[in-house]
Every structure is written in C-alpha cells, then in structure tokens.
PyMOL Python script that loads the backbone (N, CA, C, O; Angstrom):
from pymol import cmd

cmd.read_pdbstr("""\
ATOM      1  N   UNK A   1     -28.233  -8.021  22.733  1.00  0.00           N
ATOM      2  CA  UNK A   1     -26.906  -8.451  23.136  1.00  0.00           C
ATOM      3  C   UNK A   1     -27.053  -9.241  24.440  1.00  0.00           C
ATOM      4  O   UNK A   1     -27.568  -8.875  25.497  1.00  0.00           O
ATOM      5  N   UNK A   2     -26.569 -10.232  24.171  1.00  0.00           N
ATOM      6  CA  UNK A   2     -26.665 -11.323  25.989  1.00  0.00           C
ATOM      7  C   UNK A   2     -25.247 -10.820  26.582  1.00  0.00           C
ATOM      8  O   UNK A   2     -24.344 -10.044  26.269  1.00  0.00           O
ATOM      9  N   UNK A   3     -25.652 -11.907  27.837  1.00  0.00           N
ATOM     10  CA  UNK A   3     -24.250 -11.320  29.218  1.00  0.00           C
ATOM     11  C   UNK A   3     -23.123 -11.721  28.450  1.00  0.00           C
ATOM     12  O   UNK A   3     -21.971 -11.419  28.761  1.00  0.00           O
ATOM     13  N   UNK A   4     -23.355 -12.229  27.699  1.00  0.00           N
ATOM     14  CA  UNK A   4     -21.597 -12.908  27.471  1.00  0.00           C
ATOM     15  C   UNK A   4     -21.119 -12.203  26.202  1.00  0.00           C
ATOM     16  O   UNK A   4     -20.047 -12.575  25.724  1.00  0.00           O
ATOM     17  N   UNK A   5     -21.734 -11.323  25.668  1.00  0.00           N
ATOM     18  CA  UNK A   5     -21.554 -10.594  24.593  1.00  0.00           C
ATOM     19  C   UNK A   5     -21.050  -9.003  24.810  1.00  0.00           C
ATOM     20  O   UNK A   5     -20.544  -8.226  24.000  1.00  0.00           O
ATOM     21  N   UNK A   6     -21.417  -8.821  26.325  1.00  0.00           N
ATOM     22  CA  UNK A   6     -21.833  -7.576  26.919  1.00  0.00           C
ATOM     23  C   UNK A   6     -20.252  -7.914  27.705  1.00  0.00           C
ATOM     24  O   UNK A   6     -19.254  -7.427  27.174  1.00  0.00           O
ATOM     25  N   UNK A   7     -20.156  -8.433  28.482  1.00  0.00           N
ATOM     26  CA  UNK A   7     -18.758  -8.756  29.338  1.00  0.00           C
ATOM     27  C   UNK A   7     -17.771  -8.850  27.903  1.00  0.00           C
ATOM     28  O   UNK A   7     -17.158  -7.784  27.832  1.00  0.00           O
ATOM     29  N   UNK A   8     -17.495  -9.543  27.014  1.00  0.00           N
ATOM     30  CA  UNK A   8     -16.762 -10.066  26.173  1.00  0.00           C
ATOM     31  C   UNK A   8     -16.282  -8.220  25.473  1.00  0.00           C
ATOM     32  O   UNK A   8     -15.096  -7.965  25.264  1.00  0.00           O
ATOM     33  N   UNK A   9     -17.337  -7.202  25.220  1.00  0.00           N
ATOM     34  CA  UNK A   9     -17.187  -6.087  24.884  1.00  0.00           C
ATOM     35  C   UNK A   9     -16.374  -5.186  25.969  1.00  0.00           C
ATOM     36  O   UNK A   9     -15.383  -4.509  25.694  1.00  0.00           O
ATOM     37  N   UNK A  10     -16.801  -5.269  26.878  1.00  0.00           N
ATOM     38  CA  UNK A  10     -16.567  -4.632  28.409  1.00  0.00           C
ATOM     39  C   UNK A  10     -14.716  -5.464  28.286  1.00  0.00           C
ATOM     40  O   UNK A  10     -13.787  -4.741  27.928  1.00  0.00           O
ATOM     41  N   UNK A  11     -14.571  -6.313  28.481  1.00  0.00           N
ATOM     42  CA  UNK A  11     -13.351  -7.074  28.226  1.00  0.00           C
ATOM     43  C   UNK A  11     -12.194  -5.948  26.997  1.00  0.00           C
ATOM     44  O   UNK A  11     -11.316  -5.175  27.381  1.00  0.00           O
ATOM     45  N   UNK A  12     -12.544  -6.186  25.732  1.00  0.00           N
ATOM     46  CA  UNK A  12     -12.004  -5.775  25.049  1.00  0.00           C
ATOM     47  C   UNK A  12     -12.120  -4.166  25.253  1.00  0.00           C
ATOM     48  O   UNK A  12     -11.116  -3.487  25.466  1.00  0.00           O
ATOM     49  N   UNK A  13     -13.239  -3.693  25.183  1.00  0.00           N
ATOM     50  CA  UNK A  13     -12.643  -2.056  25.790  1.00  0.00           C
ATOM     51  C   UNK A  13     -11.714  -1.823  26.652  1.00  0.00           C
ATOM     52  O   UNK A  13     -10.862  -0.979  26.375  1.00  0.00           O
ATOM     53  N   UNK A  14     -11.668  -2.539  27.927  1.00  0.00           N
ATOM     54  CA  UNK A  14     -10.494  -2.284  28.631  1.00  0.00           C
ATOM     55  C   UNK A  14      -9.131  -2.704  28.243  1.00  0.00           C
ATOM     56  O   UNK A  14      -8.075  -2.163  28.568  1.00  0.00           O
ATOM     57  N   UNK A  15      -9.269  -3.524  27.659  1.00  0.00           N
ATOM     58  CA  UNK A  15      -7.594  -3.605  26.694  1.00  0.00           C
ATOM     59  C   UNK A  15      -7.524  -2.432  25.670  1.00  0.00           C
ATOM     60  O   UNK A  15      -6.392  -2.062  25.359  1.00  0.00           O
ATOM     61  N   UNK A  16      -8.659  -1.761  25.071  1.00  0.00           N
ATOM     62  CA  UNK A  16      -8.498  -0.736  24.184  1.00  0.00           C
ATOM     63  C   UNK A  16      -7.683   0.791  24.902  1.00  0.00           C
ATOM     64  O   UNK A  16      -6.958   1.657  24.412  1.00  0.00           O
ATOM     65  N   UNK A  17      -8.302   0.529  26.405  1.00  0.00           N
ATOM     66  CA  UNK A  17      -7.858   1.970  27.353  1.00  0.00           C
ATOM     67  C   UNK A  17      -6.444   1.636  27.756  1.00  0.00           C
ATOM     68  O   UNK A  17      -5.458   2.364  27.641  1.00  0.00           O
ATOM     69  N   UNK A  18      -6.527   0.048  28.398  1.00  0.00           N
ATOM     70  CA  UNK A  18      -4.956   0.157  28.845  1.00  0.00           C
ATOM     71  C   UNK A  18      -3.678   0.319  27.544  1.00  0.00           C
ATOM     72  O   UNK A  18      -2.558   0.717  27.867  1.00  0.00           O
ATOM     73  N   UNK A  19      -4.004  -0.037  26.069  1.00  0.00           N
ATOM     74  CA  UNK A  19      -2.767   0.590  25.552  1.00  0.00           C
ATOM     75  C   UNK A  19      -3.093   1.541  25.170  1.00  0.00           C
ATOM     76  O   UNK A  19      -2.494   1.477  24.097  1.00  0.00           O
ATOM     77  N   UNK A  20      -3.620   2.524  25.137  1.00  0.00           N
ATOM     78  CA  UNK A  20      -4.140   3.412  25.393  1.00  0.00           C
ATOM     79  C   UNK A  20      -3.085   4.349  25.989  1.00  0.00           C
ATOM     80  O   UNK A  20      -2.505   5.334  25.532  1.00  0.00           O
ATOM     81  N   UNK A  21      -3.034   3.746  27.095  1.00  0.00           N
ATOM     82  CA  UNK A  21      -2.573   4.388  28.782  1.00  0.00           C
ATOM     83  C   UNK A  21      -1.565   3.876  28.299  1.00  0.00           C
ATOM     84  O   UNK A  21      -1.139   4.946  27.863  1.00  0.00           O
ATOM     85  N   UNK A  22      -0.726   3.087  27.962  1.00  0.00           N
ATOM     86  CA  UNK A  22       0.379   2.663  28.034  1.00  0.00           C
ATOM     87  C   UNK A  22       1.318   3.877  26.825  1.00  0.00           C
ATOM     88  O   UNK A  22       2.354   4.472  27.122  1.00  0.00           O
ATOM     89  N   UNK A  23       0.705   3.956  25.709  1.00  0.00           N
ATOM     90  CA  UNK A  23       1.354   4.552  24.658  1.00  0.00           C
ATOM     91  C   UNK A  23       1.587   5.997  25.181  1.00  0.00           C
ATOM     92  O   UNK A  23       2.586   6.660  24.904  1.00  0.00           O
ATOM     93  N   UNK A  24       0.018   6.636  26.382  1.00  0.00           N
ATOM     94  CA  UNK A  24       0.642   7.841  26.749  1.00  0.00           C
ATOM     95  C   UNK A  24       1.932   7.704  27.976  1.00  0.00           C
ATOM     96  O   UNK A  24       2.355   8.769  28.424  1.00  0.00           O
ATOM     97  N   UNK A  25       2.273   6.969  28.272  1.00  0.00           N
ATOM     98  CA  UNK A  25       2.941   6.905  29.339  1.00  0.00           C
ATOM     99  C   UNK A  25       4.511   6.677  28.787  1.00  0.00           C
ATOM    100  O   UNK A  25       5.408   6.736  29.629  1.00  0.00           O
ATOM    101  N   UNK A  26       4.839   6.429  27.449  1.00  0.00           N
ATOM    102  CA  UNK A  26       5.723   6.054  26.840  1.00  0.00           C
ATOM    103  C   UNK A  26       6.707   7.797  27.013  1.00  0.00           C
ATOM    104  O   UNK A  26       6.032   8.798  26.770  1.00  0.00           O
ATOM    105  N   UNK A  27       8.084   7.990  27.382  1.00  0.00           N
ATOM    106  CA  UNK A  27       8.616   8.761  27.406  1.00  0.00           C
ATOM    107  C   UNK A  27       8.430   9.694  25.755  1.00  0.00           C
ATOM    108  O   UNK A  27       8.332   9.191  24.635  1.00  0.00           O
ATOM    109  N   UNK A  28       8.432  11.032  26.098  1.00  0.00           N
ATOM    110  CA  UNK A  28       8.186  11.838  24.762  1.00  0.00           C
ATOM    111  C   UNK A  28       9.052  11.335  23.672  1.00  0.00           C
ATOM    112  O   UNK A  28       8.659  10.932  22.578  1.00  0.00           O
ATOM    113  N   UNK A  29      10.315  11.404  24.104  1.00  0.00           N
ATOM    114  CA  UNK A  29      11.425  10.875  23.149  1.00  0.00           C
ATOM    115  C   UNK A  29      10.821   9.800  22.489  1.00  0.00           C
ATOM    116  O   UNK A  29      10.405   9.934  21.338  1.00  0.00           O
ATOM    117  N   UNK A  30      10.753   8.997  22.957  1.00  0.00           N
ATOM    118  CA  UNK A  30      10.275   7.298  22.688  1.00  0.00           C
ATOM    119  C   UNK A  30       9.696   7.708  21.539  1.00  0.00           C
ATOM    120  O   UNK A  30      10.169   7.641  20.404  1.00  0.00           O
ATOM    121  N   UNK A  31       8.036   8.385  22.085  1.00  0.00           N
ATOM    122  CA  UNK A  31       7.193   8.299  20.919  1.00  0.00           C
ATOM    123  C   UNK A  31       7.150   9.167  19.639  1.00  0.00           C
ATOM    124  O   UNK A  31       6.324   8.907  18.763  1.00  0.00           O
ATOM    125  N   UNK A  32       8.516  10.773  19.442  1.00  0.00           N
ATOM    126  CA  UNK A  32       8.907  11.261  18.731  1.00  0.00           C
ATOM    127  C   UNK A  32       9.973  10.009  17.837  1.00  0.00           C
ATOM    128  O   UNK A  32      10.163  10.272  16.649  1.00  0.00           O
ATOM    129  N   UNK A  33      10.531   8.916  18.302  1.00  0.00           N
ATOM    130  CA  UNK A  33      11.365   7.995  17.380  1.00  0.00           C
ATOM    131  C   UNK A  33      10.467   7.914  16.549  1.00  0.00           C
ATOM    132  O   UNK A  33      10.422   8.292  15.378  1.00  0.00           O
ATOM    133  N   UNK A  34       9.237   7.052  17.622  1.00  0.00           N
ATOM    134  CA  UNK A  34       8.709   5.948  16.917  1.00  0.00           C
ATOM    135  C   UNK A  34       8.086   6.865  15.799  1.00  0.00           C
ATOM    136  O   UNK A  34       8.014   6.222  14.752  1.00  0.00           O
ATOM    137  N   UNK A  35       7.639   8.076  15.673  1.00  0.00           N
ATOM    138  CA  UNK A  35       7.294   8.889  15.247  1.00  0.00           C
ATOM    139  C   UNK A  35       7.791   8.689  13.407  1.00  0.00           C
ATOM    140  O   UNK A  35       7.439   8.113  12.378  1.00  0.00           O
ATOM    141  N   UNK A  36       8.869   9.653  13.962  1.00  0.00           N
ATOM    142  CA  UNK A  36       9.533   9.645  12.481  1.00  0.00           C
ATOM    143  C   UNK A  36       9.867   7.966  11.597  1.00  0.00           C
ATOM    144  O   UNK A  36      10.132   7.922  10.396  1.00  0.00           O
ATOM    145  N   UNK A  37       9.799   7.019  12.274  1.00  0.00           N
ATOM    146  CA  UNK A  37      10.198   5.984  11.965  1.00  0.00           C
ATOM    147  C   UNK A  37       8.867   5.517  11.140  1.00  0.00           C
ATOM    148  O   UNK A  37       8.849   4.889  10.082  1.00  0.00           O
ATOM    149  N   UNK A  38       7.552   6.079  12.050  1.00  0.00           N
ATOM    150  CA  UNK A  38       6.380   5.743  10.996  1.00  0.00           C
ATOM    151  C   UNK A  38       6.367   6.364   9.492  1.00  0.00           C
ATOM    152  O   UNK A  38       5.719   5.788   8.618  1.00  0.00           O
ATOM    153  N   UNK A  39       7.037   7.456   9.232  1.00  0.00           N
ATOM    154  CA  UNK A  39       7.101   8.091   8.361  1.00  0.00           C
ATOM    155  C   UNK A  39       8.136   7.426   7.251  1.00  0.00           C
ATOM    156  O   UNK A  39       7.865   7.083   6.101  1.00  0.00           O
ATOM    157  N   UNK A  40       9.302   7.355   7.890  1.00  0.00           N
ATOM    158  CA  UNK A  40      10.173   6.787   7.058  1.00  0.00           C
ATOM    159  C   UNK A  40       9.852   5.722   6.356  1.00  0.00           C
ATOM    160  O   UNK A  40       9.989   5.534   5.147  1.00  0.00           O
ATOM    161  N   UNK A  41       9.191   4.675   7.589  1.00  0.00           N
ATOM    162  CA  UNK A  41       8.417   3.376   6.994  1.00  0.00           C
ATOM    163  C   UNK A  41       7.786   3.565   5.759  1.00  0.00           C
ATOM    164  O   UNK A  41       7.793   2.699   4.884  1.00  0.00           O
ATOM    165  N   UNK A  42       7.186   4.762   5.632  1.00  0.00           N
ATOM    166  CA  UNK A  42       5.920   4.586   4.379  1.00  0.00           C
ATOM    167  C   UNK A  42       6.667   5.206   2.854  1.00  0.00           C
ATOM    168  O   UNK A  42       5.959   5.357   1.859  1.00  0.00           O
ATOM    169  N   UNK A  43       8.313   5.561   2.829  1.00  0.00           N
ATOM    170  CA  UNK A  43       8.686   5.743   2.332  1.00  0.00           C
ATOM    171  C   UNK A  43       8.405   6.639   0.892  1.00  0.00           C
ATOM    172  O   UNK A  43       8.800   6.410  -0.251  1.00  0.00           O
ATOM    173  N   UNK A  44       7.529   7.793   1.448  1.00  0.00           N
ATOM    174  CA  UNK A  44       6.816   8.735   0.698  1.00  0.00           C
ATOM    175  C   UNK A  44       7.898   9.945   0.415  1.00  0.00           C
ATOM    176  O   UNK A  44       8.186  10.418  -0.684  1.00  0.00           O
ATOM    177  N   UNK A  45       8.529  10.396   1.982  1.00  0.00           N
ATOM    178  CA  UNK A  45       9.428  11.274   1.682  1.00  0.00           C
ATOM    179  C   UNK A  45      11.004  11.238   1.584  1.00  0.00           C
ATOM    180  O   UNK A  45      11.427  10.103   1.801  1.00  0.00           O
ATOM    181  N   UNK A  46      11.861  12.045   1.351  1.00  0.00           N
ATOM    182  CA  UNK A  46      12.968  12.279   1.421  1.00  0.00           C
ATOM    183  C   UNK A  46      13.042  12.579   2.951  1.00  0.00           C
ATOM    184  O   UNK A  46      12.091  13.351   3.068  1.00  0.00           O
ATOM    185  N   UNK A  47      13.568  12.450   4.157  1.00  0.00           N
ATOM    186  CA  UNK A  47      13.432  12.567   5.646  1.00  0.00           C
ATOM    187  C   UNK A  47      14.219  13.680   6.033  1.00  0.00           C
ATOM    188  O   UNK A  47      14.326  14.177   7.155  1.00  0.00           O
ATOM    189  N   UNK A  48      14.870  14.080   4.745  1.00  0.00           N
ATOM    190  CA  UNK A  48      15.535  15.526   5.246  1.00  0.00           C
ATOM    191  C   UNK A  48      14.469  16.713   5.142  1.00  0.00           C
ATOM    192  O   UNK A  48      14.612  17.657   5.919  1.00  0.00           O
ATOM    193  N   UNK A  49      13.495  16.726   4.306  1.00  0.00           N
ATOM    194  CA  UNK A  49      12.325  17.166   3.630  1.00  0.00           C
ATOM    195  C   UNK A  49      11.679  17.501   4.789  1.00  0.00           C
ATOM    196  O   UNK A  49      10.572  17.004   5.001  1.00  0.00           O
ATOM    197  N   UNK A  50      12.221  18.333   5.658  1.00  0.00           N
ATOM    198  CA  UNK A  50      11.680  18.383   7.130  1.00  0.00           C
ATOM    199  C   UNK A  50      10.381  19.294   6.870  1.00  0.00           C
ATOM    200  O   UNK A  50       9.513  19.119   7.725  1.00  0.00           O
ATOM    201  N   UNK A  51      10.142  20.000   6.116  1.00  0.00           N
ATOM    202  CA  UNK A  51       8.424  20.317   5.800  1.00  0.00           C
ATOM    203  C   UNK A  51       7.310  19.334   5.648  1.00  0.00           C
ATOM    204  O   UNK A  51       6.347  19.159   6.394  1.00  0.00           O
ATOM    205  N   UNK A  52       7.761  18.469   4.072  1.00  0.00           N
ATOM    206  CA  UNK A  52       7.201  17.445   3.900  1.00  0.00           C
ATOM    207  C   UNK A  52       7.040  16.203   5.192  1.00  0.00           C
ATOM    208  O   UNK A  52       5.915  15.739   5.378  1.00  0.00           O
ATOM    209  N   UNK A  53       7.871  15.853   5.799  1.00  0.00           N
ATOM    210  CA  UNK A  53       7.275  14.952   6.521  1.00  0.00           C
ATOM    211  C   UNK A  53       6.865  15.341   7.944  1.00  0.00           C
ATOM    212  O   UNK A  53       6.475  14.499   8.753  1.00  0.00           O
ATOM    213  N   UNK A  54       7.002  17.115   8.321  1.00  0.00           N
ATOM    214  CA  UNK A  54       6.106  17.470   9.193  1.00  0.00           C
ATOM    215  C   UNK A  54       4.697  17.723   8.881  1.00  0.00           C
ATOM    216  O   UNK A  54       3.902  18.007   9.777  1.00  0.00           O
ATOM    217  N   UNK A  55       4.336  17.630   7.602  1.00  0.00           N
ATOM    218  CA  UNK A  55       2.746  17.993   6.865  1.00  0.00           C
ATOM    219  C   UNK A  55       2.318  16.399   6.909  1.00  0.00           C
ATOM    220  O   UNK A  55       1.246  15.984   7.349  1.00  0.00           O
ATOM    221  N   UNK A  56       3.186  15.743   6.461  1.00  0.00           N
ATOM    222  CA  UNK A  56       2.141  14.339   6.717  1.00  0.00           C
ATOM    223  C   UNK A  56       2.420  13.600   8.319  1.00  0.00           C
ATOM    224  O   UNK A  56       2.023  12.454   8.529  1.00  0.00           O
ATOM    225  N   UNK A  57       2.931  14.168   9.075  1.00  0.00           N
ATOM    226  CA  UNK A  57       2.573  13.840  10.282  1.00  0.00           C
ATOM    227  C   UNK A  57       2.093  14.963  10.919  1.00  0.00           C
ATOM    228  O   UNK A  57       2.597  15.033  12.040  1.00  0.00           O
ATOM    229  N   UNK A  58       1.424  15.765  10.717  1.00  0.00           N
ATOM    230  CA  UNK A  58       0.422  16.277  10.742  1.00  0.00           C
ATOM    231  C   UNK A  58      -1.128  15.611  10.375  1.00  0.00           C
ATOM    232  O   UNK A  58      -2.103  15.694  11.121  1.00  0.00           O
ATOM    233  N   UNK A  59      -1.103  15.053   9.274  1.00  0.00           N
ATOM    234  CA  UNK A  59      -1.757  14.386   8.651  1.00  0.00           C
ATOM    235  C   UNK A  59      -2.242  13.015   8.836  1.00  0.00           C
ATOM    236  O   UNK A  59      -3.052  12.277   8.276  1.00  0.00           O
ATOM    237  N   UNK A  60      -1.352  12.946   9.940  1.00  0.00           N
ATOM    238  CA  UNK A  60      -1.729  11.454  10.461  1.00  0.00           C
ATOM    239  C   UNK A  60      -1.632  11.479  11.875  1.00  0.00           C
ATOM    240  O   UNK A  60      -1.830  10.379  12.389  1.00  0.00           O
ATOM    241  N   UNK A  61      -1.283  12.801  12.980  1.00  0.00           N
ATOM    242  CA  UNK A  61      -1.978  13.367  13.818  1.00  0.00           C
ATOM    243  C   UNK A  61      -0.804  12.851  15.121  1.00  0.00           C
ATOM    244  O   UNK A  61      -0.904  12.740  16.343  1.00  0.00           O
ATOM    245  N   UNK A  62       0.240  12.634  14.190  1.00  0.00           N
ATOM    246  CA  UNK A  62       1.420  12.482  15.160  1.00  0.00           C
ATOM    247  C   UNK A  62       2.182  14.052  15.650  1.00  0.00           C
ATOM    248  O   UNK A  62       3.134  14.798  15.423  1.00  0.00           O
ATOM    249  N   UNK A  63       1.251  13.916  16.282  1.00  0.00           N
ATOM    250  CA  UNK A  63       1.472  15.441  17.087  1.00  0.00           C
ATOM    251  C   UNK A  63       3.029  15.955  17.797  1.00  0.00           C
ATOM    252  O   UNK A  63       3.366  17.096  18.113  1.00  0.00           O
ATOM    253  N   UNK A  64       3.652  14.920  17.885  1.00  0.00           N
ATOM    254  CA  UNK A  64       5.048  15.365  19.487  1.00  0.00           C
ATOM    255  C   UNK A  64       5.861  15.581  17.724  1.00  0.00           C
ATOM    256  O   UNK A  64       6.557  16.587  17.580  1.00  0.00           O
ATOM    257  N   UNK A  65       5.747  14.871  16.842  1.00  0.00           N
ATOM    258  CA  UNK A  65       6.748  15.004  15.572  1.00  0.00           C
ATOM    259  C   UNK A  65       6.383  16.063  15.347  1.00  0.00           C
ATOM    260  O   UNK A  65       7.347  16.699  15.776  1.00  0.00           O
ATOM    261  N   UNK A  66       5.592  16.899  14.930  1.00  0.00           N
ATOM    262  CA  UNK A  66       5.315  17.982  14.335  1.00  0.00           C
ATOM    263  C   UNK A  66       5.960  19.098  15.625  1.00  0.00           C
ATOM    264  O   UNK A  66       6.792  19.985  15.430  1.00  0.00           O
ATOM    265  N   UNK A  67       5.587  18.897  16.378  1.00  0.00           N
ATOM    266  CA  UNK A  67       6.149  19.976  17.427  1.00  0.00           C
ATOM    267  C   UNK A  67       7.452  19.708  17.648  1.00  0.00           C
ATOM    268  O   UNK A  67       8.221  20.560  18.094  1.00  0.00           O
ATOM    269  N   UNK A  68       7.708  18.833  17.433  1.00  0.00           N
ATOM    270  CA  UNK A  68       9.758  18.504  17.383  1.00  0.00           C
ATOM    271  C   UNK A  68      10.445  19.327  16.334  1.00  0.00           C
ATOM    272  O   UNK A  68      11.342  20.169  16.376  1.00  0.00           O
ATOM    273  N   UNK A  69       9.776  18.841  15.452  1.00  0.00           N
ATOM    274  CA  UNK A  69      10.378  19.817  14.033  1.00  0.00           C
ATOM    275  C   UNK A  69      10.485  21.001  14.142  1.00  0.00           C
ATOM    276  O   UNK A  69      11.568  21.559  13.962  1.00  0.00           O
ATOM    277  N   UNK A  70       9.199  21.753  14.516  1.00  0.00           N
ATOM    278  CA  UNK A  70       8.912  23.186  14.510  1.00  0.00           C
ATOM    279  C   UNK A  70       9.650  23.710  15.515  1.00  0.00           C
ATOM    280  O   UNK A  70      10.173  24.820  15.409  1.00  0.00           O
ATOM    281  N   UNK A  71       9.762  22.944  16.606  1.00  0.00           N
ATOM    282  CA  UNK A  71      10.854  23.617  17.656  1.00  0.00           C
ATOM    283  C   UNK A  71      12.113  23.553  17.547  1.00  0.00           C
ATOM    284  O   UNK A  71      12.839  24.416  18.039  1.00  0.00           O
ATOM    285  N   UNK A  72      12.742  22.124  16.632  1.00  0.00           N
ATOM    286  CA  UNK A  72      14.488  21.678  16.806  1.00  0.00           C
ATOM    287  C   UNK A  72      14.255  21.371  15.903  1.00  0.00           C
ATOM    288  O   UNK A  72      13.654  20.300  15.985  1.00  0.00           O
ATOM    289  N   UNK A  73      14.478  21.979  14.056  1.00  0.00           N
ATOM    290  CA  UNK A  73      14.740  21.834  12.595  1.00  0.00           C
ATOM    291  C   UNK A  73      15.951  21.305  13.024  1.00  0.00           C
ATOM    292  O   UNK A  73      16.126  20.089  13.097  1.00  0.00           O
ATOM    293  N   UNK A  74      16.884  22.202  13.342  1.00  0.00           N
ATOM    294  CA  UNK A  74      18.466  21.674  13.277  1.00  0.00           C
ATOM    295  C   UNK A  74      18.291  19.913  13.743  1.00  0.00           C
ATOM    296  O   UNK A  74      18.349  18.875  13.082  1.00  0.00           O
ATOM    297  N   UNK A  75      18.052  20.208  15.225  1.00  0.00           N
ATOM    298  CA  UNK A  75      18.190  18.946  16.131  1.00  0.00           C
ATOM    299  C   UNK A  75      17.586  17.715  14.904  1.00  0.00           C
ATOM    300  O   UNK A  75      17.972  16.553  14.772  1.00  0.00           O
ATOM    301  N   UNK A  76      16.576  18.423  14.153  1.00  0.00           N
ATOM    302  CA  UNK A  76      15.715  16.939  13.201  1.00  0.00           C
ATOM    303  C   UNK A  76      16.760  16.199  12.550  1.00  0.00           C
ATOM    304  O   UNK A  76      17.131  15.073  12.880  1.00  0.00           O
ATOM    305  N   UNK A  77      17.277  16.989  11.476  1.00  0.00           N
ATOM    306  CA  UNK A  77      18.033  17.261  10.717  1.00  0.00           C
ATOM    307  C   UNK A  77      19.285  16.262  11.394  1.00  0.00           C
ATOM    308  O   UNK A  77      19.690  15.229  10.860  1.00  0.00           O
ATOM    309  N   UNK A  78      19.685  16.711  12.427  1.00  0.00           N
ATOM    310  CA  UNK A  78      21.192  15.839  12.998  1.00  0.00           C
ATOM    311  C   UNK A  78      20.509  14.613  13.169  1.00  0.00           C
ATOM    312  O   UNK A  78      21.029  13.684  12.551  1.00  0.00           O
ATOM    313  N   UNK A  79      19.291  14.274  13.959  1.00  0.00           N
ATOM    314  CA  UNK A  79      19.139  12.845  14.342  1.00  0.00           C
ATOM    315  C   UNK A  79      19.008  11.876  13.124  1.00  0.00           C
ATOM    316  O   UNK A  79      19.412  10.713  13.149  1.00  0.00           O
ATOM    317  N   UNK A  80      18.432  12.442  12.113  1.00  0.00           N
ATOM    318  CA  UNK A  80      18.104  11.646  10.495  1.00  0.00           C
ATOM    319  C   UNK A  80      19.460  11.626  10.206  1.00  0.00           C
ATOM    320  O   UNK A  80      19.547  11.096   9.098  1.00  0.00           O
ATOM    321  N   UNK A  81      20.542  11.913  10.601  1.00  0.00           N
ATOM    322  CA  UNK A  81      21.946  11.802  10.057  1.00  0.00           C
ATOM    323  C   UNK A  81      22.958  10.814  10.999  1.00  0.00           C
ATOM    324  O   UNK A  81      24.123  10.536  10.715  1.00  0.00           O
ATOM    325  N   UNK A  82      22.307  10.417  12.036  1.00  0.00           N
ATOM    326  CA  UNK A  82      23.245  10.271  12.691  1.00  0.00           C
ATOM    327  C   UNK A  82      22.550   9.376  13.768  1.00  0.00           C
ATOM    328  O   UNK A  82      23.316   8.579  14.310  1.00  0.00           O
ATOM    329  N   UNK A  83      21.185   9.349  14.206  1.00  0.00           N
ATOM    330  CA  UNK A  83      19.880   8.781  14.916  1.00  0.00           C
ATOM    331  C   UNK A  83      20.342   8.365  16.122  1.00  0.00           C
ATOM    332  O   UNK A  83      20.233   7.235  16.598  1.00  0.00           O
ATOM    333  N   UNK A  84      21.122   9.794  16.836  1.00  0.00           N
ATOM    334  CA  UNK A  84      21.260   9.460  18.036  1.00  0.00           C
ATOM    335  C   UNK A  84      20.231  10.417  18.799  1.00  0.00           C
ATOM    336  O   UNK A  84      20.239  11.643  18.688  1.00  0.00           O
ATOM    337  N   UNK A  85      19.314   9.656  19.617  1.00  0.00           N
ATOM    338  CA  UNK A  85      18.494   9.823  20.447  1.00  0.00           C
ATOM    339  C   UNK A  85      18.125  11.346  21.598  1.00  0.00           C
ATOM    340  O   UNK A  85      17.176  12.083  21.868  1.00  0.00           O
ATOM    341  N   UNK A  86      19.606  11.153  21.986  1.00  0.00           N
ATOM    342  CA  UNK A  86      20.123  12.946  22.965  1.00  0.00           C
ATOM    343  C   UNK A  86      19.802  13.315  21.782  1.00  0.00           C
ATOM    344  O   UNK A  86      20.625  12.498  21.371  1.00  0.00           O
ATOM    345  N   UNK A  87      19.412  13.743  20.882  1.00  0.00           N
ATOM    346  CA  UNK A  87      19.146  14.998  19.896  1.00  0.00           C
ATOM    347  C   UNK A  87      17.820  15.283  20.330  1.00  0.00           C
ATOM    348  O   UNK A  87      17.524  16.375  20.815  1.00  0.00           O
ATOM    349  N   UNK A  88      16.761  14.070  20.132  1.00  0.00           N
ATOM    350  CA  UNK A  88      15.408  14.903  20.452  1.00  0.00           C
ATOM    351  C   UNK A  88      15.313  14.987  22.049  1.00  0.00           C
ATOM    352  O   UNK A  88      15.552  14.160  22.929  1.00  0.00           O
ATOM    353  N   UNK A  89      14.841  16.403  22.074  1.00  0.00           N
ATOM    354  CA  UNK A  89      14.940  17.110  23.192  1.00  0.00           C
ATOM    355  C   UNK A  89      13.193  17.728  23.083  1.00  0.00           C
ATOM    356  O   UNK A  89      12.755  17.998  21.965  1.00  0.00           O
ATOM    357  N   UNK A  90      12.502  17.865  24.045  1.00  0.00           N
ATOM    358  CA  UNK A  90      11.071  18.652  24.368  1.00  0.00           C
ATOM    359  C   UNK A  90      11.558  20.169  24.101  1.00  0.00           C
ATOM    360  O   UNK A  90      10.768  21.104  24.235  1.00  0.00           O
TER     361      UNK A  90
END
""", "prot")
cmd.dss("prot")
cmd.show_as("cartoon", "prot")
cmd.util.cbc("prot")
cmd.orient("prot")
C-alpha cells in the first residue's frame, strides 16, 4: 500500500467514526422514530404486531426499539396510531 493509499484509508475511516459519533449523539427519541420507521419501511409486519416487529428489530440490532416496546407496549401502540413523538419516552 503507498502514502496515498494509506492517507486516502486514514481519510475515509474518519468519516466512518464521525457518523458514527454523530448517530450516537442523535437524541434517543430521534433514533427510536427512525427506528420503527426502518421497520415499517420493509413492510414485513403489521406495526401493531408489537412482538413481531420487536423480534425483527432485534434482529437487526436496533436496540433503543426493542427496549421501547418492552418498557411502553401501550405508549408503542398510541404512537403507530397517532405518531406523535411525546409518546416515546426512555
């Protein structure tokens, strides 16, 4: 590997850390939306199916969703009805 292959890597790793850093820095809420929204996107489940689409985000290692569910079923349940934001709560 030459210098310019070696910097050019060094380059792109650090864009790999800063969003990285950026996605953890994103408020919990934020990334519980974006969360369920990945799910919905793939249009596998019914979104009331609050088992089912806590097992495949499980499964795809969206961690704050799975712990949303398991802590606020109800709260899930109202925001898929209604997708106001004050529902998800830590």
């Amino acid at each position: 590997m030459n210098k310019s292959e070696n910097n050019e890597n060094k380059v792109k790793n650090n864009q790999e850390e800063t969003e990285a850093t950026q996605e953890d820095r994103k408020p919990w809420r934020d990334r519980v939306i974006e969360q369920i929204m990945i799910i919905r996107d793939e249009g596998h489940f019914n979104m009331f199916d609050a088992n089912g689409v806590q097992r495949r985000a499980y499964e795809k290692d969206l961690f704050e969703l799975v712990t949303f569910i398991d802590a606020n079923k109800s709260n899930y349940g109202k925001f898929i009805m209604t997708g106001d934001p004050e529902l998800i709560t830590e």
